[in-house]
Every structure is written in structure tokens, then in C-alpha cells.
DOGUKOL-604087 format. One record per atom (N, C-alpha, C, O): x, y, z; chain. Coordinates in Angstrom, 3 decimals, decimal comma. Example, Ala and Ser with C-alpha at 12.3 -4.5 7.8 and 13.67 -1.06 7.14 Angstrom:
residues 2
> c1;c2;c3;mol
> 13,190;-5,690;7,800;A $
> 12,300;-4,500;7,800;A $
> 13,200;-3,300;7,800;A $
> 14,236;-3,319;8,465;A $
> 12,850;-2,250;7,080;A $
> 13,670;-1,060;7,140;A $
> 12,900;0,030;7,870;A $
> 13,409;1,138;8,039;A $
This chain:
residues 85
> c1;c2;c3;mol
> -4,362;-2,491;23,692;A $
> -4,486;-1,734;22,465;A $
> -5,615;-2,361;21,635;A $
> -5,952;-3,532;21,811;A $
> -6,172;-1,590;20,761;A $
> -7,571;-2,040;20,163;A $
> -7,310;-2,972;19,004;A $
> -6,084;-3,076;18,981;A $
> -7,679;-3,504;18,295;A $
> -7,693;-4,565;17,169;A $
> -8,477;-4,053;16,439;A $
> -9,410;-3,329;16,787;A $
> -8,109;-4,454;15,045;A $
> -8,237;-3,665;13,732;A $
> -7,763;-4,966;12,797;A $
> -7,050;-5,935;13,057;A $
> -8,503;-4,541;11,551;A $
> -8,348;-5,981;10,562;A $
> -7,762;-5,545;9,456;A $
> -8,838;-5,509;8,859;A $
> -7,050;-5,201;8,698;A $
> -6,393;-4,771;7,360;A $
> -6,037;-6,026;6,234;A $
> -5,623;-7,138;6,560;A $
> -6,276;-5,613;4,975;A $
> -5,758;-6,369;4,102;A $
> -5,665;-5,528;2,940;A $
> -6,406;-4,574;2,700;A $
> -4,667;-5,955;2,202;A $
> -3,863;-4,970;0,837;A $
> -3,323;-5,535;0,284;A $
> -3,090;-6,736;0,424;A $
> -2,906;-4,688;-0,657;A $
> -2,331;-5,510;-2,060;A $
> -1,416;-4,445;-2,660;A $
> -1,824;-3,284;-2,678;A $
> 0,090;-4,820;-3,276;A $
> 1,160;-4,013;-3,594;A $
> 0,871;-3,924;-5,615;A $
> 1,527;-3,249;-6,410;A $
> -0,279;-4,831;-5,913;A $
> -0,398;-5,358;-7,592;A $
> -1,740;-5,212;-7,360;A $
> -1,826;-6,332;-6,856;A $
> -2,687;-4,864;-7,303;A $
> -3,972;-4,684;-7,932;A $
> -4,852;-4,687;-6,372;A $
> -4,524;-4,311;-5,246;A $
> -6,067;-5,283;-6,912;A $
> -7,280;-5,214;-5,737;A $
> -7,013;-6,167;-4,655;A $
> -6,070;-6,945;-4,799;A $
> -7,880;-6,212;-3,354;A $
> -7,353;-6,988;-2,325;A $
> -8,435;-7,746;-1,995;A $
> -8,602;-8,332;-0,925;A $
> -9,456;-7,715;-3,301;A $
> -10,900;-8,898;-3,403;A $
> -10,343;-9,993;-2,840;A $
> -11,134;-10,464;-2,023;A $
> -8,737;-10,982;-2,947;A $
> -8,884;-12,344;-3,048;A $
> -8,162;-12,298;-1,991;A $
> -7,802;-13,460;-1,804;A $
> -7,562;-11,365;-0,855;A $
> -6,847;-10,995;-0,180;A $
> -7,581;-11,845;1,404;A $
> -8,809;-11,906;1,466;A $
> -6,871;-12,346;2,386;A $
> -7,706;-12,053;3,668;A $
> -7,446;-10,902;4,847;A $
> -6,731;-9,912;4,692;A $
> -8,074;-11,196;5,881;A $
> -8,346;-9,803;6,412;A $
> -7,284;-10,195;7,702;A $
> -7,577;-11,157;8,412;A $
> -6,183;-9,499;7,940;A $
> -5,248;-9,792;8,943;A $
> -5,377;-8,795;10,214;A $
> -5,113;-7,606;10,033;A $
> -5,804;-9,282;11,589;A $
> -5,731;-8,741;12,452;A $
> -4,123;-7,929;13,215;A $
> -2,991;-8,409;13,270;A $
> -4,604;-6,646;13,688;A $
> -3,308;-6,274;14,137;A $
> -3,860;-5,410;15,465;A $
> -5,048;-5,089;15,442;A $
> -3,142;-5,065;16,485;A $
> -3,196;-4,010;17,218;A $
> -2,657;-2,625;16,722;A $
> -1,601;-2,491;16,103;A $
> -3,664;-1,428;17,129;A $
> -3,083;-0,220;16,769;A $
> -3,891;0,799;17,867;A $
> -4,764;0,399;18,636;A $
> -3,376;2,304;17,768;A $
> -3,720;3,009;18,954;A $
> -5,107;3,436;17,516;A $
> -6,073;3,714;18,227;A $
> -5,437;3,545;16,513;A $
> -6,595;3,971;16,187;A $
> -7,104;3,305;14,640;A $
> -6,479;2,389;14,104;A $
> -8,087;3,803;14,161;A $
> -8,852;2,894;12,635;A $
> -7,750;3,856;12,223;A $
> -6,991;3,008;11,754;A $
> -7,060;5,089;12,042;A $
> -6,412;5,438;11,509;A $
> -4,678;4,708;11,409;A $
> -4,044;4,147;10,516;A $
> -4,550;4,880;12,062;A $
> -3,267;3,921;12,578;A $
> -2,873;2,484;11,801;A $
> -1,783;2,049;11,431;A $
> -4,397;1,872;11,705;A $
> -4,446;0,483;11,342;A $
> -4,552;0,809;9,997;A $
> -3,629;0,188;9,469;A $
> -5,334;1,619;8,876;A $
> -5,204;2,191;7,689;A $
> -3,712;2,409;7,108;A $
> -3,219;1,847;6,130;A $
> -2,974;3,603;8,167;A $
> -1,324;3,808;7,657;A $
> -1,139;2,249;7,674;A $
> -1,156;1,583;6,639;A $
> -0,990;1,809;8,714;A $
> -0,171;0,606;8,425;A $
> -0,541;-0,602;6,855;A $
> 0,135;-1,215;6,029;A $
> -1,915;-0,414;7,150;A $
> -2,348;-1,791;5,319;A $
> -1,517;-0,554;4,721;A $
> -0,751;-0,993;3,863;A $
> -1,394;0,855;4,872;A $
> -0,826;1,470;3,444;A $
> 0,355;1,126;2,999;A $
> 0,686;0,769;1,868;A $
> 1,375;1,339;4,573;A $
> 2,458;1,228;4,261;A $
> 3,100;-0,115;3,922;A $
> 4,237;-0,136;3,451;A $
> 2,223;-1,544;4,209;A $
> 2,586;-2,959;3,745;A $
> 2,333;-2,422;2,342;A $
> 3,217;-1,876;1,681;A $
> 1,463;-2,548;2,047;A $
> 0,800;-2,301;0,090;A $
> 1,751;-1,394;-0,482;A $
> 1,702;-1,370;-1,711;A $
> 2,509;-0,722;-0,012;A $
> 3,541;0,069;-0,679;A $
> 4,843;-0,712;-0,479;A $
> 5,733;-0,576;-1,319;A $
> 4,988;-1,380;0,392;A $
> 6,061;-2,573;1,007;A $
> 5,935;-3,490;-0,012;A $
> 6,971;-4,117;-0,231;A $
> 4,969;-3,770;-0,719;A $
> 4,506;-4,919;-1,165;A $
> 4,434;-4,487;-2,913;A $
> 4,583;-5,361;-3,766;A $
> 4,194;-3,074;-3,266;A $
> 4,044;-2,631;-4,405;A $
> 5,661;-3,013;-4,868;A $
> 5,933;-3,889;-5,689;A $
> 6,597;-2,214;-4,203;A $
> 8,109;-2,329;-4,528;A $
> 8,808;-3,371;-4,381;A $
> 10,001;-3,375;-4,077;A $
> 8,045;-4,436;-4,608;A $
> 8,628;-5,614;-5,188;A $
> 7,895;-6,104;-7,012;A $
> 8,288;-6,966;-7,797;A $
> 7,015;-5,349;-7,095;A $
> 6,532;-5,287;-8,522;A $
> 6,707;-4,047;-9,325;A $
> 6,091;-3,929;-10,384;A $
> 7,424;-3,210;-8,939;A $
> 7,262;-1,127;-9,303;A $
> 8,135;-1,735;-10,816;A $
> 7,772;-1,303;-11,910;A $
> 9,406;-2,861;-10,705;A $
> 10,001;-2,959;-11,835;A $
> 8,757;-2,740;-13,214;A $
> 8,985;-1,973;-14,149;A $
> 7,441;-3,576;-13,101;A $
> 6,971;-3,544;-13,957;A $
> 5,990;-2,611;-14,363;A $
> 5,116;-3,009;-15,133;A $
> 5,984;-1,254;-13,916;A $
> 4,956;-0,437;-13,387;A $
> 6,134;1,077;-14,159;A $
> 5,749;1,942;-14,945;A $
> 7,407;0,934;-13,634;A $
> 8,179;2,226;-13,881;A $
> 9,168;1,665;-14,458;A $
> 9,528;0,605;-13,946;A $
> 10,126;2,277;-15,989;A $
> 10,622;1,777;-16,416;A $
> 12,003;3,006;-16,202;A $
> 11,897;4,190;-16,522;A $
> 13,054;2,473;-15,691;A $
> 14,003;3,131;-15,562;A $
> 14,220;4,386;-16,800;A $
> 14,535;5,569;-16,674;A $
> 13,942;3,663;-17,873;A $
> 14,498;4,969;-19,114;A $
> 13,400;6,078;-18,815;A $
> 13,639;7,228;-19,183;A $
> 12,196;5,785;-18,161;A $
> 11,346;6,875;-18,355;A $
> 11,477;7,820;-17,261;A $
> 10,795;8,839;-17,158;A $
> 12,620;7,346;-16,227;A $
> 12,931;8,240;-15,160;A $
> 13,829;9,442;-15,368;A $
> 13,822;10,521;-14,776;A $
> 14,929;8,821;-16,759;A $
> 15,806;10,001;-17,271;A $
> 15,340;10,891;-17,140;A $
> 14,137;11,122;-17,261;A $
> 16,859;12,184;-16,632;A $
> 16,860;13,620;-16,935;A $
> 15,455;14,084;-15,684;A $
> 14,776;15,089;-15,899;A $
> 15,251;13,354;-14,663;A $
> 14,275;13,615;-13,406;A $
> 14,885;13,875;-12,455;A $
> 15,840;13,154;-12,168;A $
> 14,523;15,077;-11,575;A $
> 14,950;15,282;-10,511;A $
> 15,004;14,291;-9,426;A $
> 14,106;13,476;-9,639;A $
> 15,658;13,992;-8,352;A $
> 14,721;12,933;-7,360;A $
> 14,007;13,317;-6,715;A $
> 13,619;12,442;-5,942;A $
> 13,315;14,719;-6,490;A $
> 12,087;15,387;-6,311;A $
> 11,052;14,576;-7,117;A $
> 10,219;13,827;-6,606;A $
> 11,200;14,809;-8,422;A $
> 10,135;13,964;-9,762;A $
> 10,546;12,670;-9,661;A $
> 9,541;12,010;-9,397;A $
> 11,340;12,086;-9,721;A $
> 11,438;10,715;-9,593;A $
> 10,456;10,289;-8,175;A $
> 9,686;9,330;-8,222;A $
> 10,612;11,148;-6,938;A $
> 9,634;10,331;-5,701;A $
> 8,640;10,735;-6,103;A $
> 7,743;9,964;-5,761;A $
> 8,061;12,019;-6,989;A $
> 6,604;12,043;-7,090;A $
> 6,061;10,976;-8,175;A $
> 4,920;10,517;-8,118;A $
> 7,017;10,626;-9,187;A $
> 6,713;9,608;-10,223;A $
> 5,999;8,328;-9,499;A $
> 4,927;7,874;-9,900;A $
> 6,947;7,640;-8,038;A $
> 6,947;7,007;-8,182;A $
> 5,484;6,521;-6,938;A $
> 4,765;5,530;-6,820;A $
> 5,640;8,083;-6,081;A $
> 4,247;8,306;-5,384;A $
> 2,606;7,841;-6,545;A $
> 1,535;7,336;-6,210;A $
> 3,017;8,216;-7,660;A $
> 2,026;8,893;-8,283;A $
> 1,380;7,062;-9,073;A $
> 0,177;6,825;-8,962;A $
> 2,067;6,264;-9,601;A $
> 2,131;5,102;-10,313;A $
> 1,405;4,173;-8,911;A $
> 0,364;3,554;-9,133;A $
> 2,097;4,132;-7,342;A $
> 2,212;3,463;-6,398;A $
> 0,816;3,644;-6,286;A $
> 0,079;2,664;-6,386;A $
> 0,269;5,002;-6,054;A $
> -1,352;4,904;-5,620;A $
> -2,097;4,445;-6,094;A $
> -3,050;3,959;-5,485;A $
> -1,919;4,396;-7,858;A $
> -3,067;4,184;-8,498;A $
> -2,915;2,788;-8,810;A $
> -3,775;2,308;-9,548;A $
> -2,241;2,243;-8,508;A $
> -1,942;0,514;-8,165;A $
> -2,398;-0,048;-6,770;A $
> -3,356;-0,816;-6,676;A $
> -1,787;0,304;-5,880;A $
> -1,961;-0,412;-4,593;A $
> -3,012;-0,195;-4,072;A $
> -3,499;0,913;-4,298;A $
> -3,695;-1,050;-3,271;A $
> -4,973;-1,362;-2,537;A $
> -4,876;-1,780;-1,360;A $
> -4,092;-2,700;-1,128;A $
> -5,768;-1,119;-0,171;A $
> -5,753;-1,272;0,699;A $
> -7,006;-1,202;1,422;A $
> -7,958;-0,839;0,730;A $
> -7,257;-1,468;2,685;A $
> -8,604;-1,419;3,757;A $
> -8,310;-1,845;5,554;A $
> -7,550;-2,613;6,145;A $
> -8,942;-1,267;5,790;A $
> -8,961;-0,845;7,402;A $
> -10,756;-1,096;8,131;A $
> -11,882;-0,699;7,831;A $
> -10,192;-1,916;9,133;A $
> -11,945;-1,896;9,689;A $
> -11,968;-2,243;11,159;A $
> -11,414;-3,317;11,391;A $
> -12,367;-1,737;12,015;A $
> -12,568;-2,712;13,012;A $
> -12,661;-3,921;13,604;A $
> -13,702;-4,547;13,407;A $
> -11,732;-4,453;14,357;A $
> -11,958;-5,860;14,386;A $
> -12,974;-6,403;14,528;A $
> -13,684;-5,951;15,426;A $
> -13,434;-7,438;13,834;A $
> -14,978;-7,588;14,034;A $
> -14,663;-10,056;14,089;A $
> -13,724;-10,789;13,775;A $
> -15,491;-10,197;14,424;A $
> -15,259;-11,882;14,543;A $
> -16,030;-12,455;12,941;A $
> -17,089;-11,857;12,747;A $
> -15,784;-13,162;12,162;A $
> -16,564;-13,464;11,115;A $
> -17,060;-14,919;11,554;A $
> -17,823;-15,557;10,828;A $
């Protein structure tokens, strides 16, 4: 399987981040995956990001888009080909 380098962040940018090798069947593949750590990684900080009272009287339709919507514009991620530095 091909090698791919990802690094992300669940709290801000992934400037100070390093670049972790993984196997995947594509650059796409290796992308979902930094996404889905950085979202793995966001929901251990979302406490400070979404405040329960502001979820009142929300569907859990609106509550997952709330919490879609806060998650993106926080978390950071990147995907590249494995390359040797």
C-alpha cells in the first residue's frame, strides 16, 4: 500500500505539528484520515468552542450541524505524498 504523510490539529493550525507517515489505498484516503484524527482530536477541546446553553431548544439535526459547522472552522489538516525530508 502507498505511503502518505499527514499532520493536523483538533485546536488551531498544524504549523508546529510534524508530518506522520501512514499507509493508505490513495492521497485521498490519507486526507479523510488527518480529517478524521483532527476531528478526533477537536472533541477533546469542542468544550471550549460550544457551550452547552447555546445548544438549547436544537434539534439533533442542528445540534450535528452546529457542531459540523464550529469543528471545520477550527480544525486543520494536510495530506501529501510520502516524500523523505
Amino acid at each position: 500500500m502507498p505511503k502518505y504523510q499527514i499532520k493536523y490539529a483538533g485546536n488551531g493550525r498544524t504549523d508546529g505539528c510534524e508530518w506522520e507517515t501512514i499507509e493508505a489505498k490513495s492521497l485521498e484516503a490519507a486526507s479523510l484520515e488527518a480529517w478524521q484524527r483532527a476531528t478526533d482530536d477537536f472533541e477533546n477541546y469542542a468544550h471550549g468552542y460550544i457551550d452547552d446553553d447555546d445548544m438549547l431548544g436544537l434539534s439533533e439535526d442542528e445540534k450535528s450541524d452546529e457542531w459540523f459547522q464550529v469543528c471545520e472552522s477550527v480544525i486543520d489538516y494536510q495530506a501529501r505524498e510520502f516524500k523523505l525530508d
